[in-house]
C-alpha positions in Angstrom: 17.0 20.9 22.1 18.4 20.6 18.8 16.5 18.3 16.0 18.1 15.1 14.7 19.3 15.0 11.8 16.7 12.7 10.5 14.2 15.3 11.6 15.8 18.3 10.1 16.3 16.3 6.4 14.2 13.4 6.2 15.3 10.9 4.0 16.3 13.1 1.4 18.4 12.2 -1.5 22.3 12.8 -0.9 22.9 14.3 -4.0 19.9 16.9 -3.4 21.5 17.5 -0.2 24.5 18.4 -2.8 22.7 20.7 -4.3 21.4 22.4 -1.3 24.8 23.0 0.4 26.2 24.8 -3.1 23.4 27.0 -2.4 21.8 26.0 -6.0 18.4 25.5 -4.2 18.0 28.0 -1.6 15.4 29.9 0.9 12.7 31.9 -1.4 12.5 29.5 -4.3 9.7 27.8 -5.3 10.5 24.4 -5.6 8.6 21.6 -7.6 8.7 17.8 -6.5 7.7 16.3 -9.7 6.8 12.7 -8.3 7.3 13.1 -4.7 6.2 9.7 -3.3 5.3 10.0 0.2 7.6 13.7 0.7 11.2 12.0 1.3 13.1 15.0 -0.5 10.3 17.6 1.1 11.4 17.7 4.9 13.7 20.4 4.6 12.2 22.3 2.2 9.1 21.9 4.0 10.5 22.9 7.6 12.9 25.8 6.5 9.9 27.7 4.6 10.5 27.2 1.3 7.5 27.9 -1.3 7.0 24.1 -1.8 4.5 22.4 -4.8 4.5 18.7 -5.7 2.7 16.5 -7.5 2.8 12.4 -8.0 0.2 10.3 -9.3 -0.4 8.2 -6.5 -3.2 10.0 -4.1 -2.0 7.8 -0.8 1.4 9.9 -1.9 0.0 13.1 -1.7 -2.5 12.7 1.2 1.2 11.8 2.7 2.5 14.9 1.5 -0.2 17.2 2.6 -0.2 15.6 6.2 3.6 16.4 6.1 3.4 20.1 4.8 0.0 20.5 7.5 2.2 20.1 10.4 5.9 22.0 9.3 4.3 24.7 6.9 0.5 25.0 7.9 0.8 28.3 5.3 1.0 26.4 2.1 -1.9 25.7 0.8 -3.0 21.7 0.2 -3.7 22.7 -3.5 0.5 23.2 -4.0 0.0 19.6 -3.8 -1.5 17.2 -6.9 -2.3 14.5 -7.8 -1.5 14.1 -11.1 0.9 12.8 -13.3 4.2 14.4 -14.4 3.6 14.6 -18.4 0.1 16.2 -17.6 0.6 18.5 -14.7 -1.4 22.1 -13.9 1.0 24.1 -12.6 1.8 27.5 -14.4 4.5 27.4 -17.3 7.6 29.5 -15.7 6.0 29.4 -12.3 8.8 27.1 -10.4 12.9 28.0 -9.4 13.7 24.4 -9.2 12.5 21.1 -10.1 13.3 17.7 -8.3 13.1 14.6 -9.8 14.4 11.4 -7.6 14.0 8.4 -9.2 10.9 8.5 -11.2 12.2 9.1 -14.7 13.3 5.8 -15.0 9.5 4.7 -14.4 8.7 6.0 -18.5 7.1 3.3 -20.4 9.0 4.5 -23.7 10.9 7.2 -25.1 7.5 9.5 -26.1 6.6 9.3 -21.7 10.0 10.2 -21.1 10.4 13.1 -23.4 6.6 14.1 -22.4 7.9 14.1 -18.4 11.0 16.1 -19.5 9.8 18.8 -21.1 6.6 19.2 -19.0 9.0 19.9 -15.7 10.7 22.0 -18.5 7.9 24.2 -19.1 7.0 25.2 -15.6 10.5 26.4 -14.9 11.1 29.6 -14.9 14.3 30.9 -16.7 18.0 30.2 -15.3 15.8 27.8 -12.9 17.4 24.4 -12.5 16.5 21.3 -12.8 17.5 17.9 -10.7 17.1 14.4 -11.9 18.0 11.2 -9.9 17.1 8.2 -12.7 18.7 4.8 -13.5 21.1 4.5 -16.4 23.1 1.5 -18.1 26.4 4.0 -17.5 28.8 1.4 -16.1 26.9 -1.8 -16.2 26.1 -1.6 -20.3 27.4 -5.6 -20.3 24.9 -6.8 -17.3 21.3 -5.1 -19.0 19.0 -7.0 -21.3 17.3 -4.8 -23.9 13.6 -5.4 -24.1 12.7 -2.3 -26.6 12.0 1.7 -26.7 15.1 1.9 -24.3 13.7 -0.1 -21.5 15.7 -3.4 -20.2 16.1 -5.9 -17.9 17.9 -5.2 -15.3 20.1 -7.3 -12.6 18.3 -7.3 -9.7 15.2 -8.4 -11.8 13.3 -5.1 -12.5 12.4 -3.7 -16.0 13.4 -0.1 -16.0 13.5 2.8 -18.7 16.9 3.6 -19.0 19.4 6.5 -20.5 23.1 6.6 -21.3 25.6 9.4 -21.4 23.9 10.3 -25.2 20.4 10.5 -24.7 21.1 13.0 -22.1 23.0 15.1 -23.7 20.6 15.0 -26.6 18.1 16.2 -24.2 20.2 18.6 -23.4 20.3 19.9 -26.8 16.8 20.1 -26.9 15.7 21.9 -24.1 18.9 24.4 -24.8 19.9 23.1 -21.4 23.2 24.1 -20.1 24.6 20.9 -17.5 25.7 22.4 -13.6 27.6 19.4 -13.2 29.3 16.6 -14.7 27.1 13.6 -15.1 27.4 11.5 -11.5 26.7 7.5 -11.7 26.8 4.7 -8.6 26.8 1.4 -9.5 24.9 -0.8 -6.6 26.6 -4.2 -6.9 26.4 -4.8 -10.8 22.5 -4.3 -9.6 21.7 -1.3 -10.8 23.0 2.3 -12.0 21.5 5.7 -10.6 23.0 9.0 -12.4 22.6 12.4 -11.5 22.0 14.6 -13.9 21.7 19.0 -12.9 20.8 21.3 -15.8 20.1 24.9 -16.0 17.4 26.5 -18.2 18.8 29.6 -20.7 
């Protein structure tokens, strides 16, 4: 009987699902969840055999993760998963084809945390790997944020986020070397909040 469709994805982010039917992410890579909550993006990956790591600092989030990865790949070890935090992680420089980041970038106290996370899923790619962020930006509702300081503001619905702009991206960019896949991607929720996608490739 075929699976459902929630079976077969999970809950995984639409724009990864993007990335997955371009073939950017494909069977064979190792792919790094760098924050991966309780596994949302990791069903797939997870089912279809791909060499799957993760890390998040939360250990309810892993002990999730490892459950998950014990009953649809039983090979991988529970060591590809850590707990640990993204600025500070153990996994080999140049040891990853992909890195996913869904909404956790937004989560940096200040500019040094976000740069730290940045180039630490940076390091462990390997060359020509690519990178995919999912992380709230003031693109398109600039007039409804309150700045608080170190790029972090008020937001509509109430939450303080860290949050970038067109710029600070591309400044990143310029820093890593980075070349961009895809033209920045933004959704505005209701003047609530702003999520951008953001796909870079390393040199």
């Amino acid at each position: 009987m075929p699976l459902h469709l929630g079976e077969t994805f999970g809950q995984i982010d639409i724009y990864l699902f993007d990335q997955l039917l371009r073939g950017r992410i494909r069977p064979g890579m190792r792919v790094l969840d760098a924050g991966c909550g309780g596994g949302r993006n990791l069903v797939f990956l997870l089912r279809e055999g791909y060499d799957v790591v993760a890390c998040d600092a939360e250990p309810g989030a892993i002990e999730d993760v490892r459950r998950l990865a014990a009953r649809l790949a039983p090979a991988l070890p529970a060591s590809n998963f850590r707990v640990e935090r993204i600025e500070g992680m153990t996994f080999e420089s140049e040891s990853v084809d992909a890195v996913v980041s869904s909404a956790v970038l937004h989560f940096a106290r200040d500019e040094a945390q976000f740069e730290a996370m940045v180039h630490e899923m940076w390091r462990v790619l390997r060359p020509r790997g690519i990178m995919f962020a999912r992380l709230a930006s003031t693109i398109g509702i600039e007039s409804e944020v309150r700045p608080l300081g170190a790029r972090r503001f008020r937001l509509p619905d109430g939450s303080d986020r860290f949050l970038v702009d067109a710029d600070r991206l591309s400044a990143a960019e310029r820093t890593l070397g980075a070349e961009r896949l895809d033209p920045l991607k933004t959704t505005v929720v209701q003047n609530q909040r702003s999520m951008t996608t953001w796909v870079i490739r390393k040199p």
